[in-house]
SEKOL-607911 format. One record per residue: residue number from 1; residue in three letters; chain; x, y, z of N, C-alpha, C, O, CB in turn. Coordinates in steps of 0.1 Angstrom, whole numbers. Glycine has a CB too. Example, Ala and Ser with C-alpha at 12.3 -4.5 7.8 and 13.67 -1.06 7.14 Angstrom:
<sites>
SITE / nr / rest / kette / n.X / n.Y / n.Z / ca.X / ca.Y / ca.Z / c.X / c.Y / c.Z / o.X / o.Y / o.Z / cb.X / cb.Y / cb.Z
SITE / 1 / ALA / A / 132 / -57 / 78 / 123 / -45 / 78 / 132 / -33 / 78 / 142 / -33 / 85 / 113 / -45 / 90
SITE / 2 / SER / A / 128 / -22 / 71 / 137 / -11 / 71 / 129 / 0 / 79 / 134 / 11 / 80 / 141 / -6 / 57
</sites>
This chain:
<sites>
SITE / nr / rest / kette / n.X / n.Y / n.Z / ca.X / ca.Y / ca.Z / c.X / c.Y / c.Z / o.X / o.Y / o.Z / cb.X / cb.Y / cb.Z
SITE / 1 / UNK / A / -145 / -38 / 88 / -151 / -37 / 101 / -166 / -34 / 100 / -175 / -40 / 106 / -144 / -27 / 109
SITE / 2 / UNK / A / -167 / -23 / 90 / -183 / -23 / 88 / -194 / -30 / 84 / -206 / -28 / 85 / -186 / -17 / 83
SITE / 3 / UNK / A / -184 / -42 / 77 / -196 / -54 / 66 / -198 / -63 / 83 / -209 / -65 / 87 / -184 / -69 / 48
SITE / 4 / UNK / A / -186 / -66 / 89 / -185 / -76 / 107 / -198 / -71 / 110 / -208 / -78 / 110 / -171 / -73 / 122
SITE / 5 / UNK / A / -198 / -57 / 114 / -207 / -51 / 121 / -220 / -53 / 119 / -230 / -57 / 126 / -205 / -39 / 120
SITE / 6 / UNK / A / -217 / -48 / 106 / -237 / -45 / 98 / -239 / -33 / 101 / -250 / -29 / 97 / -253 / -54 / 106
SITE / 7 / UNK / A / -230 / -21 / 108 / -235 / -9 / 104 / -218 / -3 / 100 / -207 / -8 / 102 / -245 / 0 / 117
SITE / 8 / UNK / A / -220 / 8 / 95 / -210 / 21 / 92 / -198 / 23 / 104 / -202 / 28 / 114 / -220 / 37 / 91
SITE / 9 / UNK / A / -187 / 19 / 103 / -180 / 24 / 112 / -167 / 30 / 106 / -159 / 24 / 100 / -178 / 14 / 120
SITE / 10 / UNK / A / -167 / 44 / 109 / -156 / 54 / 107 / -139 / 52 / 111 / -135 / 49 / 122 / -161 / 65 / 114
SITE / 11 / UNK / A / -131 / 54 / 102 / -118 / 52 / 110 / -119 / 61 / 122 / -130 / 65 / 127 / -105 / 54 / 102
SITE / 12 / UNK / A / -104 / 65 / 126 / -103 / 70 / 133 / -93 / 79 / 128 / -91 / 88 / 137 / -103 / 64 / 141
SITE / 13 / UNK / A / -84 / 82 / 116 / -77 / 85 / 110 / -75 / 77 / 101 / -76 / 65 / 100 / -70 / 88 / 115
SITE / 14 / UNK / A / -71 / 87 / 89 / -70 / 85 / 77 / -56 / 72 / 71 / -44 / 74 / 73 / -69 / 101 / 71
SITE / 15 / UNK / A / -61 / 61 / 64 / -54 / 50 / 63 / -43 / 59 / 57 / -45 / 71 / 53 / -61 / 38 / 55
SITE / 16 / UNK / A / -30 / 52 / 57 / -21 / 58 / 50 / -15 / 48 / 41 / -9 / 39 / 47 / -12 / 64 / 58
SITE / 17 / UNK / A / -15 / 48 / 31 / -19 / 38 / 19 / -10 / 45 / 7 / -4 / 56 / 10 / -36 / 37 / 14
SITE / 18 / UNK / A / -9 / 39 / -9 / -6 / 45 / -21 / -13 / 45 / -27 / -12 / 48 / -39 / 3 / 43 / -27
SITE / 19 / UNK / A / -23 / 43 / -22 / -37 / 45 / -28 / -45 / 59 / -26 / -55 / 53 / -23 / -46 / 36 / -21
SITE / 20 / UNK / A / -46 / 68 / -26 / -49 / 77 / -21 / -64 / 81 / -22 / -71 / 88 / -15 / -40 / 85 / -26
SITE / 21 / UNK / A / -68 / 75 / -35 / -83 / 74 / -32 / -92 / 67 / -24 / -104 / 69 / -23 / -87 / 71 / -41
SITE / 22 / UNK / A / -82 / 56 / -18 / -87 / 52 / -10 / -84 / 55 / 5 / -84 / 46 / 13 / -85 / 42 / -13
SITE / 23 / UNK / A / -81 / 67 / 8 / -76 / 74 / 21 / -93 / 79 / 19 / -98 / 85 / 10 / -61 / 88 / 22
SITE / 24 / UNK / A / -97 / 74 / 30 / -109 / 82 / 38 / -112 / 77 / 49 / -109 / 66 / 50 / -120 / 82 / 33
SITE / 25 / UNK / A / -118 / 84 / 60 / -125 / 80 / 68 / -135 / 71 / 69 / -138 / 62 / 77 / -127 / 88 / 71
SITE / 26 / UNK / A / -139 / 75 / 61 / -155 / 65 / 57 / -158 / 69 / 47 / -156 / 80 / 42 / -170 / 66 / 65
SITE / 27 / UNK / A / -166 / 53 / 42 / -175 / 57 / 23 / -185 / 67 / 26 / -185 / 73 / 37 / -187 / 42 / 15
SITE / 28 / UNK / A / -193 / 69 / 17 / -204 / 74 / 24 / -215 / 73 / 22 / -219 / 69 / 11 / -204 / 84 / 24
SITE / 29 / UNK / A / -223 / 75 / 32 / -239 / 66 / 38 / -244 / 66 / 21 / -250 / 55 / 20 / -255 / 78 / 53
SITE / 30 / UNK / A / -244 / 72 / 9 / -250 / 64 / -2 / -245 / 54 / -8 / -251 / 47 / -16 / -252 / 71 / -11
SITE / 31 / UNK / A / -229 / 52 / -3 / -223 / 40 / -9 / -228 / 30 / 1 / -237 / 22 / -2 / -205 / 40 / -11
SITE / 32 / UNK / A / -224 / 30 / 13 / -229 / 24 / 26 / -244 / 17 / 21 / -243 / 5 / 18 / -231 / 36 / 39
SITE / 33 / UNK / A / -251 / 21 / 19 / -266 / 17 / 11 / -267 / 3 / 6 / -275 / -6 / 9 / -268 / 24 / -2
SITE / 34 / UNK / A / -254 / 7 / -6 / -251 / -3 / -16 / -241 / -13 / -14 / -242 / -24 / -19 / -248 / 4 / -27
SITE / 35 / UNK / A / -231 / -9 / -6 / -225 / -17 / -1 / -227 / -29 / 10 / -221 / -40 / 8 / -219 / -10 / 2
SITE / 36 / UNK / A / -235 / -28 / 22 / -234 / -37 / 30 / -246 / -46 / 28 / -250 / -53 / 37 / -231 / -31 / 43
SITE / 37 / UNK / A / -253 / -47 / 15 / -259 / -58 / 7 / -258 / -61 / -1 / -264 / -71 / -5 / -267 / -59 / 6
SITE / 38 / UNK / A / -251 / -56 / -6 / -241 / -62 / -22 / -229 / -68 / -22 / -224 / -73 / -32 / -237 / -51 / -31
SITE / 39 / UNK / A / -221 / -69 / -8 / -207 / -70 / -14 / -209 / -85 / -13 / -216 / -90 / -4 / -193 / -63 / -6
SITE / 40 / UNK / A / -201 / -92 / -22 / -194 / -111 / -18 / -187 / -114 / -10 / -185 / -125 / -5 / -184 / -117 / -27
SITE / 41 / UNK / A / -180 / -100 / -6 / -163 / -101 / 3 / -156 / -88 / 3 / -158 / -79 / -4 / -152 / -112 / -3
SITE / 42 / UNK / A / -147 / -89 / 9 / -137 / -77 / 6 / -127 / -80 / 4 / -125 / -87 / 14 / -135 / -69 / 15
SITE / 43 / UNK / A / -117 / -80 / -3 / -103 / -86 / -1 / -92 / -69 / 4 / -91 / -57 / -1 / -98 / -97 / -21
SITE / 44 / UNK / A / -87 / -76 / 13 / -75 / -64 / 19 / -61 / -66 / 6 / -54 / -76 / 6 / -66 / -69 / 41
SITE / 45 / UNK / A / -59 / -56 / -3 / -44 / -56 / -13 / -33 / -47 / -2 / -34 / -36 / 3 / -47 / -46 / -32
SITE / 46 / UNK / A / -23 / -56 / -2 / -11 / -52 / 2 / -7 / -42 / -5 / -11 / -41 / -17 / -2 / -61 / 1
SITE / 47 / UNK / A / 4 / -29 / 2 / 8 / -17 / -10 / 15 / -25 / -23 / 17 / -20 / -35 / 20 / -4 / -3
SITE / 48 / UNK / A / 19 / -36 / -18 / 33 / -41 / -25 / 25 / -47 / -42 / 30 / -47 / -53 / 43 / -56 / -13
SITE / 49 / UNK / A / 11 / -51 / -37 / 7 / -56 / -47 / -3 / -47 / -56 / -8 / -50 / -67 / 2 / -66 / -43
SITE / 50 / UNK / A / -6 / -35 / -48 / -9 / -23 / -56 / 2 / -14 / -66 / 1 / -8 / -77 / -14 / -15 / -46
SITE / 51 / UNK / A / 9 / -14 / -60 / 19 / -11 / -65 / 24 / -22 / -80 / 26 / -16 / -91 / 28 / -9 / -52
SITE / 52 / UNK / A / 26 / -33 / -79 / 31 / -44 / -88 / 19 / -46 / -100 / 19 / -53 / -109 / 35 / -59 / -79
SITE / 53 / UNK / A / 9 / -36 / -96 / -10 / -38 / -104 / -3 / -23 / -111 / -2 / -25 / -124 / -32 / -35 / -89
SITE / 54 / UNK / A / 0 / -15 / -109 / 2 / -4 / -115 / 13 / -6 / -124 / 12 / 0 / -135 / 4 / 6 / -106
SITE / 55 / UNK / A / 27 / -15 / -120 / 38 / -11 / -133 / 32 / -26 / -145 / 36 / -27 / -156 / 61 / -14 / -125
SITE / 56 / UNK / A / 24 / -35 / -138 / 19 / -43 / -149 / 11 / -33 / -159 / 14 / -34 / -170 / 8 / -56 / -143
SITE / 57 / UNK / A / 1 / -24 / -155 / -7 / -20 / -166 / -1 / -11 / -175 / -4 / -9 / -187 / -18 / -15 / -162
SITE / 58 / UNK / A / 12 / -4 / -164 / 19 / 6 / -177 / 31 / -5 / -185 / 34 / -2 / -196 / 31 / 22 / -168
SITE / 59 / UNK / A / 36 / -20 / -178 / 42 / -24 / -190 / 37 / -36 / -200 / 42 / -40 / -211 / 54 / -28 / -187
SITE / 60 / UNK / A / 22 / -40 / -193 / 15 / -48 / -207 / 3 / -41 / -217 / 0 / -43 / -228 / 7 / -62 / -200
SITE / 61 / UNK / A / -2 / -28 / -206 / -9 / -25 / -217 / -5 / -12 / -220 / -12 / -6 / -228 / -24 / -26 / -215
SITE / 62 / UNK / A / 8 / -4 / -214 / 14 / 13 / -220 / -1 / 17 / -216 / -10 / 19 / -224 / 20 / 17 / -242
SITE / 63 / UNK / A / -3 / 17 / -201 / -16 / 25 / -197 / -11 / 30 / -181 / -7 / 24 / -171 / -32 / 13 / -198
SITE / 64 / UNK / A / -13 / 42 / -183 / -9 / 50 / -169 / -19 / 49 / -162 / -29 / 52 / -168 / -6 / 65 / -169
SITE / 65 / UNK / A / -21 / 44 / -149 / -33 / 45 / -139 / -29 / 51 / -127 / -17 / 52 / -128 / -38 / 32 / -135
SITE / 66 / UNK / A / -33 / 56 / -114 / -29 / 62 / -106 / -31 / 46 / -95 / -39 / 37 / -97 / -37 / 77 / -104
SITE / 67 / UNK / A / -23 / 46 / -85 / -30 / 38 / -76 / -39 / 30 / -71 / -37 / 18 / -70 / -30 / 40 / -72
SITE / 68 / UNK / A / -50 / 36 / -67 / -61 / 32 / -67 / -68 / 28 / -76 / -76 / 20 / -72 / -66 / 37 / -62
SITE / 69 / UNK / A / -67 / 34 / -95 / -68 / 24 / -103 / -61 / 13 / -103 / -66 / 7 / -112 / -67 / 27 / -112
SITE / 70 / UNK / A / -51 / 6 / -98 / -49 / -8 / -98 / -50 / -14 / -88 / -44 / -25 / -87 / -38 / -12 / -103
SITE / 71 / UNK / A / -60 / -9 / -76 / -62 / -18 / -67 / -71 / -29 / -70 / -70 / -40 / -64 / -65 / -12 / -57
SITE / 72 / UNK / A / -81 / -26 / -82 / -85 / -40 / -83 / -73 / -53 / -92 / -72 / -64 / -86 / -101 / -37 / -92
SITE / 73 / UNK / A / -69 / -51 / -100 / -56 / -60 / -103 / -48 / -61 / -96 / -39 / -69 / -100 / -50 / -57 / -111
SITE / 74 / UNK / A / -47 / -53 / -82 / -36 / -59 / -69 / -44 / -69 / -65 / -38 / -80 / -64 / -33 / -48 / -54
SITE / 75 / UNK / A / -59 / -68 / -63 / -68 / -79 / -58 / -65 / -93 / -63 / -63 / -103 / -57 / -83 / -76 / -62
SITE / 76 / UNK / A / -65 / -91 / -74 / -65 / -105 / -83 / -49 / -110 / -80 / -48 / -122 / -78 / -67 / -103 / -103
SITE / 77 / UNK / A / -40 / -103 / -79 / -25 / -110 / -80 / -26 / -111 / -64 / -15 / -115 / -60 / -9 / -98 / -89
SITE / 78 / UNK / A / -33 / -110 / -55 / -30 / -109 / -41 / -40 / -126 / -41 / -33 / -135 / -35 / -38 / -92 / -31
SITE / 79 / UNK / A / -49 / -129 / -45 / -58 / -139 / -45 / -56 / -147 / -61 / -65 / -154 / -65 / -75 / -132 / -41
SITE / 80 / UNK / A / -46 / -146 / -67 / -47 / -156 / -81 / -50 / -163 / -79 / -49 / -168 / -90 / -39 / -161 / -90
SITE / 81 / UNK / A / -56 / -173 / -72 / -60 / -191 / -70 / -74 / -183 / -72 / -78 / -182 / -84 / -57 / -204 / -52
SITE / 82 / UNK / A / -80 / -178 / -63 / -93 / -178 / -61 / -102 / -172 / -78 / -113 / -175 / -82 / -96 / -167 / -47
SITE / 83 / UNK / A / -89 / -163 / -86 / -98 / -164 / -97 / -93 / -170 / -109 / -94 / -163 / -119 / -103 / -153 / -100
SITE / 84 / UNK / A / -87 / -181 / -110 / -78 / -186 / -118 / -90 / -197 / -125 / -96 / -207 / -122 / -64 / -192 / -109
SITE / 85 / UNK / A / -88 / -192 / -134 / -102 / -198 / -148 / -110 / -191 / -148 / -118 / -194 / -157 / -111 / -211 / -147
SITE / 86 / UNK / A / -113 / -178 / -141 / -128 / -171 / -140 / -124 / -158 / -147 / -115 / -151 / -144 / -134 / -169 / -124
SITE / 87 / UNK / A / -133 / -157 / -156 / -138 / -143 / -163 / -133 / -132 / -153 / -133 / -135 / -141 / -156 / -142 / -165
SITE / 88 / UNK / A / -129 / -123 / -157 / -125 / -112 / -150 / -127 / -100 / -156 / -121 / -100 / -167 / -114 / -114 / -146
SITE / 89 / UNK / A / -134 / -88 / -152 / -135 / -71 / -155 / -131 / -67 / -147 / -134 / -70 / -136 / -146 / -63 / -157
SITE / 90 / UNK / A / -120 / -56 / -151 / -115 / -46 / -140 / -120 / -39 / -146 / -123 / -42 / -157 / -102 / -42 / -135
SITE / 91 / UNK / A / -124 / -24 / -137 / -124 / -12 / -144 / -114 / -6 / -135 / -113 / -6 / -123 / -139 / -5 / -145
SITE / 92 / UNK / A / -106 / 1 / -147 / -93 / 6 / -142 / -94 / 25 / -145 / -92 / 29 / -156 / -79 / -3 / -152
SITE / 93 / UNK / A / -98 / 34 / -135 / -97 / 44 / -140 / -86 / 51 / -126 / -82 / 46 / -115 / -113 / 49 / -144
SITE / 94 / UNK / A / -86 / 65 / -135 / -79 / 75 / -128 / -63 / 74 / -135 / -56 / 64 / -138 / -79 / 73 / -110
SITE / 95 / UNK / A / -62 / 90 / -137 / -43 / 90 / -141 / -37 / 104 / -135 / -28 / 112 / -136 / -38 / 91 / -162
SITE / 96 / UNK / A / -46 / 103 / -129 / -39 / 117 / -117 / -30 / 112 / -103 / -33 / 114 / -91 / -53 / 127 / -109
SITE / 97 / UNK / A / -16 / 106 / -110 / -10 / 107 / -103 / 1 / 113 / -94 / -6 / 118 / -86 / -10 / 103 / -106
SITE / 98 / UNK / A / 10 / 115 / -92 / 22 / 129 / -88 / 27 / 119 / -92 / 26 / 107 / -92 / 27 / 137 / -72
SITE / 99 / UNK / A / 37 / 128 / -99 / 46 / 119 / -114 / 59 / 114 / -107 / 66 / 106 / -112 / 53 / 131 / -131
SITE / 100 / UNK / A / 62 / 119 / -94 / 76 / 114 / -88 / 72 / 104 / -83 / 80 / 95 / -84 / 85 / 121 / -77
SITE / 101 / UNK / A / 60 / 101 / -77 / 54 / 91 / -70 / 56 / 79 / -80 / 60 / 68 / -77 / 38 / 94 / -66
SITE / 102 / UNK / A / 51 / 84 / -95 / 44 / 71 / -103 / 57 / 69 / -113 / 57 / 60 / -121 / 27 / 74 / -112
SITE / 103 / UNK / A / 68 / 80 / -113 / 82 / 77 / -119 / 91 / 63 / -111 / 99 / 55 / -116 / 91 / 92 / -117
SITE / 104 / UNK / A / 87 / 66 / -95 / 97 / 58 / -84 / 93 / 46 / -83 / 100 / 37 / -78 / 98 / 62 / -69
SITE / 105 / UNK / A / 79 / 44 / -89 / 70 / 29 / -86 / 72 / 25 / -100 / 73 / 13 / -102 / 51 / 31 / -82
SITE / 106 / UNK / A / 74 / 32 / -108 / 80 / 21 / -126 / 93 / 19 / -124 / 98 / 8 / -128 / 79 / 29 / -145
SITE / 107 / UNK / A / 103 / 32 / -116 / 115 / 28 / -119 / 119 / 15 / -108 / 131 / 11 / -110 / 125 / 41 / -118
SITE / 108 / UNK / A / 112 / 10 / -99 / 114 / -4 / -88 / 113 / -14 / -99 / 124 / -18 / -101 / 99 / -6 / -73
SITE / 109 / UNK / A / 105 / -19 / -107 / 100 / -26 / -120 / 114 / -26 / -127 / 121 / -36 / -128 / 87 / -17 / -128
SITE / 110 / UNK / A / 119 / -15 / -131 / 133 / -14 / -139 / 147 / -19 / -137 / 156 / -22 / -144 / 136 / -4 / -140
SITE / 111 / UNK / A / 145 / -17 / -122 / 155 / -19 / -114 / 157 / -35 / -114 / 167 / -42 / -114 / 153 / -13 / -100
SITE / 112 / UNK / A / 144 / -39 / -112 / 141 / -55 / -104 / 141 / -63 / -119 / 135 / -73 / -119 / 123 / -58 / -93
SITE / 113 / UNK / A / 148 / -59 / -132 / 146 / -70 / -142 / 161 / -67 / -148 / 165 / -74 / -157 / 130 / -68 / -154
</sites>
């Protein structure tokens, strides 16, 4: 809503997501800065594909991320056409997850093979 705009617009409450780093109200006016002339786009990741970004990195690379570290690899599996041949860097950080949270999201993965 804020890139449409061209200025900062605040939720109104906090997204409720499994992302948790990404629960906020609003970036803030120093990201805002950098953001609404820098970005290419935004792409919206489904939980389902944040979630399917997280048990990929713990079963191809044995790397724990919390959520919102795999929202950029939700990006890519939400849009594969759009980068399919193209170079790709994620930076994947954060492992501060709550372990029942990130036990119930590998054991869906376990279940489903």
């Amino acid at each position: 809503r804020s890139i449409a705009a061209g200025k900062l617009i605040a939720n109104e409450q906090e997204p409720q997501t499994l992302a948790d780093g990404a629960r906020t109200l609003s970036v803030g006016d120093l990201n805002w800065a950098i953001l609404k002339n820098g970005l290419a786009g935004v792409i919206e990741v489904p939980e389902e594909k944040i979630a399917e970004g997280l048990r990929m990195y713990f079963e191809f690379a044995n790397l724990k991320c919390e959520p919102t570290g795999a929202l950029p690899l939700g990006a890519i599996l939400q849009n594969s056409d759009k980068f399919r041949g193209e170079k790709v860097c994620l930076i994947v950080s954060g492992g501060n997850v709550d372990a029942a949270v990130y036990a119930g999201l590998i054991a869906e993965r376990a279940a489903a093979v």
